[in-house]
N, C-alpha and C positions, 0 to 999 in steps of 0.2 A: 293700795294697788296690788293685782295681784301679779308683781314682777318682781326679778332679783337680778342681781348682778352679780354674773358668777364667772367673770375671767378679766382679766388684769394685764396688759401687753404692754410693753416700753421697750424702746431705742434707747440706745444711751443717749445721756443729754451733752452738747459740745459746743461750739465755739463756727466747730467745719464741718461737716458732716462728710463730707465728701463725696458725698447720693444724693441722687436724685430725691425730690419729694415724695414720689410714686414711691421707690424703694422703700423711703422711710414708713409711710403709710402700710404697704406691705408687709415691713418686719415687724409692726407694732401690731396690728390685726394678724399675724400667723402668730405671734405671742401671745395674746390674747386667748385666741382658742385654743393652744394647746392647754393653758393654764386651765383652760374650761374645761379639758376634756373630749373638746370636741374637734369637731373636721370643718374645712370649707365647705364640703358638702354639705354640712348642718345648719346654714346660714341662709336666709331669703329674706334678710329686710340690711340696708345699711343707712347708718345718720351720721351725716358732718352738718361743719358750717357755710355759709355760703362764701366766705373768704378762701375756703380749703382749692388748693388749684385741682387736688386729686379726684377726679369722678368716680363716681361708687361702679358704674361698668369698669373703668378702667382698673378699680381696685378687686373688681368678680374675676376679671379676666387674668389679671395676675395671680392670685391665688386660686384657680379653677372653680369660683362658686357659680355652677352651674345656673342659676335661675333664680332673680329677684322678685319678690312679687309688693315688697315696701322699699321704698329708698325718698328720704327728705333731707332737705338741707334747713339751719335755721339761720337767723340773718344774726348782727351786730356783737360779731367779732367774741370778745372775751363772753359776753352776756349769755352766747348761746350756749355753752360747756353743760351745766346740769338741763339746758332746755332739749339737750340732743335725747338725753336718758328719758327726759318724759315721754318725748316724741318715741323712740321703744318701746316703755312700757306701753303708753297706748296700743301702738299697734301689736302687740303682744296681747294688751287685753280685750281690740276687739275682732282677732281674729284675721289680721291683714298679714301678720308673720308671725315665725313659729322662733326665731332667735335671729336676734338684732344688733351688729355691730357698731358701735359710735365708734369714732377714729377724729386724728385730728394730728399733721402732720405738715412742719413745714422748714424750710432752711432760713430761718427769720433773722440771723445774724450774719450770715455767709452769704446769704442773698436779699430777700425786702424785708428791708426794717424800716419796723411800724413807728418805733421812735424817731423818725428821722419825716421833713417837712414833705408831704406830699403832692406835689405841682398840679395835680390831675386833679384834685381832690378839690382847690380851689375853684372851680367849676361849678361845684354842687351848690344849690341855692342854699339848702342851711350853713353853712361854712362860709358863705358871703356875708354873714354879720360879722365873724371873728377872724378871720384869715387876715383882709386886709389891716387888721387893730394891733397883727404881730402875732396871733395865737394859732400857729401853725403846727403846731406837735402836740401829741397828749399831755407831755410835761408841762411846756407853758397853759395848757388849758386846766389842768389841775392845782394850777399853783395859784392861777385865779381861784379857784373856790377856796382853797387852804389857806389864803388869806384874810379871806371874808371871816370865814370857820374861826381864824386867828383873834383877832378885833370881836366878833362877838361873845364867845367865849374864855381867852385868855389863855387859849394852849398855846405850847412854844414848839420852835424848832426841835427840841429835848425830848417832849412829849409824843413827836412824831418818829424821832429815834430811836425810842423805848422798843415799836415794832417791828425797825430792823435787826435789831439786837437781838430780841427774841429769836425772828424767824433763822438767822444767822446761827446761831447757838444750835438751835434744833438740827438748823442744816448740817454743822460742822462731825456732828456726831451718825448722819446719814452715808452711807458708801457710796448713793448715787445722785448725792445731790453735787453741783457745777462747785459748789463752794462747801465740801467736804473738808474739815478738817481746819477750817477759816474761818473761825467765828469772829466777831468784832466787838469794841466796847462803844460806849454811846459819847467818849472822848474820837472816837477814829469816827463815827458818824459825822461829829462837829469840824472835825475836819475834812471833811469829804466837802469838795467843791461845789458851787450852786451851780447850778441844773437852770433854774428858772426860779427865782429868790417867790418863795421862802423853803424851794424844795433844795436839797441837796442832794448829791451822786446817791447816795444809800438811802435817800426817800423813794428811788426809781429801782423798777425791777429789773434783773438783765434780761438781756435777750441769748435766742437760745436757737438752734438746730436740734430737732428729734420728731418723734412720735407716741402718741400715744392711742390705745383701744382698747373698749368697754364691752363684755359680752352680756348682754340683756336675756331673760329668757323668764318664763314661767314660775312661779313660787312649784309649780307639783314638779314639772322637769328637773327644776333646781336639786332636788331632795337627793336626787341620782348621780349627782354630778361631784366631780373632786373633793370641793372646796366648800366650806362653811360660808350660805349665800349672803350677799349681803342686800336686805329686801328694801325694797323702794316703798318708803313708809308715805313720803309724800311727793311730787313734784312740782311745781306751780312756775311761772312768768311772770313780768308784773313790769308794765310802763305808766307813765303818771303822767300830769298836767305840764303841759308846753315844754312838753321832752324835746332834746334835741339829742345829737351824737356826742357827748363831753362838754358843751358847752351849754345845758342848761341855766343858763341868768338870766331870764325873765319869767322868774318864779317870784311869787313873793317873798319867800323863805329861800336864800342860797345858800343856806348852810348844810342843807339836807339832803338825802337820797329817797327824796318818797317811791320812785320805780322796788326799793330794796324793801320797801314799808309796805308796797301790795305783795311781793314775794315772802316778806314775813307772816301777815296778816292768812294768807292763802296755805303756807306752810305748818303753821301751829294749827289752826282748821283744818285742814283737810287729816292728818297727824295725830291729831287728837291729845299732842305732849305741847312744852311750853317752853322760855328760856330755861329754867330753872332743871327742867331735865334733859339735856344738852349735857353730853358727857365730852365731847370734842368739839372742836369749833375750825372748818379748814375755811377760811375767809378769802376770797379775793385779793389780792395785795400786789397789783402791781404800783401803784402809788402807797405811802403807808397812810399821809390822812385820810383818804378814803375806808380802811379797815378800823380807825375811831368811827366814824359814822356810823359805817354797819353794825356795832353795838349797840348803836343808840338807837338807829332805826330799826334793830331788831329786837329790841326789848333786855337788852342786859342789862342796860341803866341809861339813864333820862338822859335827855339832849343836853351836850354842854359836859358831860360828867364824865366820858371816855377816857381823857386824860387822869382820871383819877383813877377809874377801874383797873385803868392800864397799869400804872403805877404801884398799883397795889399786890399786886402777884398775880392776881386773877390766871393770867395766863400762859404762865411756867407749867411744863406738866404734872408738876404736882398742885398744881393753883385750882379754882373751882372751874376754871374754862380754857381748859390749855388749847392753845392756837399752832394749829401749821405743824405738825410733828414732823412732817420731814421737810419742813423748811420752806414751802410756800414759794411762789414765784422771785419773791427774793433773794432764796439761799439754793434751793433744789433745782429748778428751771423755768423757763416761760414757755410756757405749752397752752395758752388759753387758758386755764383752770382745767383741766381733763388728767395733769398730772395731780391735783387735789380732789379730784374725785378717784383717783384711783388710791390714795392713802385714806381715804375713807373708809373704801375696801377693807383698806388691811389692817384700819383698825376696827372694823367690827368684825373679821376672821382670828383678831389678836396675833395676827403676824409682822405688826409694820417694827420696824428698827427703833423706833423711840415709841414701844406700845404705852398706852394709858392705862390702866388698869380697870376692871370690869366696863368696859365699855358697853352700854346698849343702846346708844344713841348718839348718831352721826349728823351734824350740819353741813351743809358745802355753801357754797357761795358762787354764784359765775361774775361777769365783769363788769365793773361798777361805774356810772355815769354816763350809763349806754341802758336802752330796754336790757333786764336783764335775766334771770333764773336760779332755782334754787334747789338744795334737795334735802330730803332728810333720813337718813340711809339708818337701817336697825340689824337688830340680830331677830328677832321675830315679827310678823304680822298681828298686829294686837288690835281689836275692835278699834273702831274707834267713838267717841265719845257723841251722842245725837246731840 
């Protein structure tokens, strides 16, 4: 693709924010572009999600961008995060805007949280298989699947652990991540109270007040600009057979994320690289079984075997696939995944706080057991393979 992503804006992340969403939207898109280099004036395309209460007029008018001539929203929640970037660079590559802000802002802990039962939401015909059965939160609908996952494969509660520990670790060594400084052992995971059996407090990710924004723009404009770009090698979407919103179980297979299996499939294609050259891995992780999966269904190692790879070091950063450097929705914040594509960024500009070393190839992940989106972020545009 011929787009890059070349500015990087964040709110601090909190508990209160004590702004407005609007505000916070606002200070994470003027962040953004200043890091770009650029002006509001520079801006005619903007992409959120369809959850974002903020309107892209309402976010022109606050920051003085004159005149849109792209602006989209994309649907399901966490899933849509790298689908926002695709949706840019498109309209980057054909000509529909010349620089593309994704944004993604909202007071999710201080005001609606998404962990908590949603009465209204009962109403919607898919949610009337599982609503009345008790599976009213994402927790209890992920604990269904992590139980299945359990029984057929043999992972434990421990195994699930392993990922908060990681992400916790990376976080503690971060200045802005919520859990700076507080890493955990996989003894304080086992103690951490059930959520919805077999998840625990530390299999769930927190919740969070901030902002976050993405500046998209051209690989040739890129060259001119501050920062070392970071180029959109691939972007893809990907929903699968008798998809629902988190409660997929009427699949044949409930142990899997086949929506994550067409976003891999599409990613390594279009990309032209494979698991194997994957120098980072920022994965999704607001539940942690779900981040086993995504290995499996992205090709690090077979179904069933996550527990193991996990285990293994694989993903310490010095391991072959280090996960979450700045700690991932578990340890840094919950922002959609849009705060994991922005450590992307900075690890192929080799700026981030816990850098990797020779980085040339970024994974992201958006949100898992929903349609959802992926990207594969580089330090150059390289042919790709016929």
């Amino acid at each position: 693709m011929n787009a890059a992503i070349v500015g990087i804006g964040a709110t601090d992340f909190s508990k209160d924010s004590g702004r407005s969403e609007l505000q916070l939207a606002a200070e994470a898109v003027r962040a953004a572009l200043a890091d770009a280099g650029l002006e509001p004036s520079d801006v005619d395309g903007l992409v959120s999600f369809t959850m974002d209460t903020n309107t892209e007029i309402a976010v022109a008018r606050e920051l003085g961008i004159p005149e849109l001539t792209f602006f989209s929203r994309v649907h399901y929640g966490g899933g849509a995060a790298c689908a926002t970037v695709q949706q840019a660079a498109m309209a980057i590559e054909t000509g529909a805007a010349r620089v593309v802000v994704c944004y993604r802002a909202f007071n999710e802990r201080s005001g609606h949280r998404f962990g908590q039962v949603q009465t209204a939401a009962a109403a919607n015909i898919d949610n009337s298989w599982s609503y009345p059965m008790g599976l009213g939160t994402p927790g209890a609908m992920v604990a269904m699947f992590a139980r299945r996952y359990m029984h057929e494969y043999g992972a434990t509660s421990e195994d699930f652990g392993r990922i908060a520990v990681i992400d916790r670790k990376h976080a503690a060594t971060n200045p802005h991540a919520w859990f700076h400084g507080r890493p955990i052992t996989l003894e304080d995971h086992q103690a951490s109270r059930w959520i919805a059996e077999p998840l625990r407090l530390l299999d769930c990710c927190q919740e969070s007040d901030g902002g976050v924004a993405l500046v998209v723009t051209s690989a040739e404009r890129a060259r001119d600009l501050p920062h070392k770009p970071a180029h959109i090698k691939a972007a893809t979407q990907g929903s699968s057979v008798d998809q629902f919103i988190m409660t997929s179980y009427y699949r044949d297979d409930l142990t899997g994320l086949p929506e994550m299996g067409v976003v891999a499939r599409g990613l390594w294609e279009k990309s032209g690289i494979g698991p194997s050259d994957v120098d980072v891995a920022v994965l999704y992780d607001h539940f942690t079984p779900f981040v086993l999966v995504q290995l499996e269904e992205l090709g690090f190692c077979g179904k069933g075997e996550a527990r193991d790879f996990v285990a293994s070091g694989a993903l310490e950063l010095d391991g072959a696939l280090p996960l979450n450097p700045h700690g991932g929705q578990l340890g840094e914040a919950y922002l959609h995944g849009m705060n994991g594509i922005a450590e992307g960024v900075r690890q192929v500009r080799g700026t981030a706080v816990n850098q990797v070393a020779n980085v040339e190839h970024v994974l992201v992940t958006a949100g898992t057991g929903v349609p959802t989106s992926g990207l594969v972020l580089a330090q150059s545009v390289e042919p790709v393979r016929p």
